[in-house]
Phi, psi and omega in degrees: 000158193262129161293115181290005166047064177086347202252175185258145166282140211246104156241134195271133174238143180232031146085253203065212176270340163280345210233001169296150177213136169282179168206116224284332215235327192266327212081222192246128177223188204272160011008319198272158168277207154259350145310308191290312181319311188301289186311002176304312180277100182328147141096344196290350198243339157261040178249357174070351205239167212258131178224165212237078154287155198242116201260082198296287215219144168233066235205131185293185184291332202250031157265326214275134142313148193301306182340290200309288171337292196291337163312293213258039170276294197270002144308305197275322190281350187256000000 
């Protein structure tokens, strides 16, 4: 496996269809963060390796926008 030398892995969540939970009142709406999303994943907690979630948007998928994309563009470059 490659070593990152210090550095974190930065991952951005826009909420979506992964990130849904149902609800007697709401239907299925975006919920999970992106910490619960990492923690989700078998095996992602013996990989050592440090990643950072970034909860951008909590948004379903067919909300989300050119705006949002270009947000979160000049999020991750800057």
């Amino acid at each position: 496996m490659r070593q990152l030398n210090g550095r974190t892995v930065a991952v951005f969540t826009l909420g979506g269809t992964i990130a849904t939970t149902s609800s007697a009142d709401d239907g299925v709406v975006p919920t999970l963060s992106g910490k619960e999303l990492l923690e989700g994943v078998p095996g992602m907690s013996a990989l050592s390796v440090p990643l950072r979630a970034n909860d951008f948007r909590r948004v379903a998928s067919a909300s989300l926008t050119l705006a949002d994309l270009d947000a979160l563009h000049a999020a991750i470059v800057s």
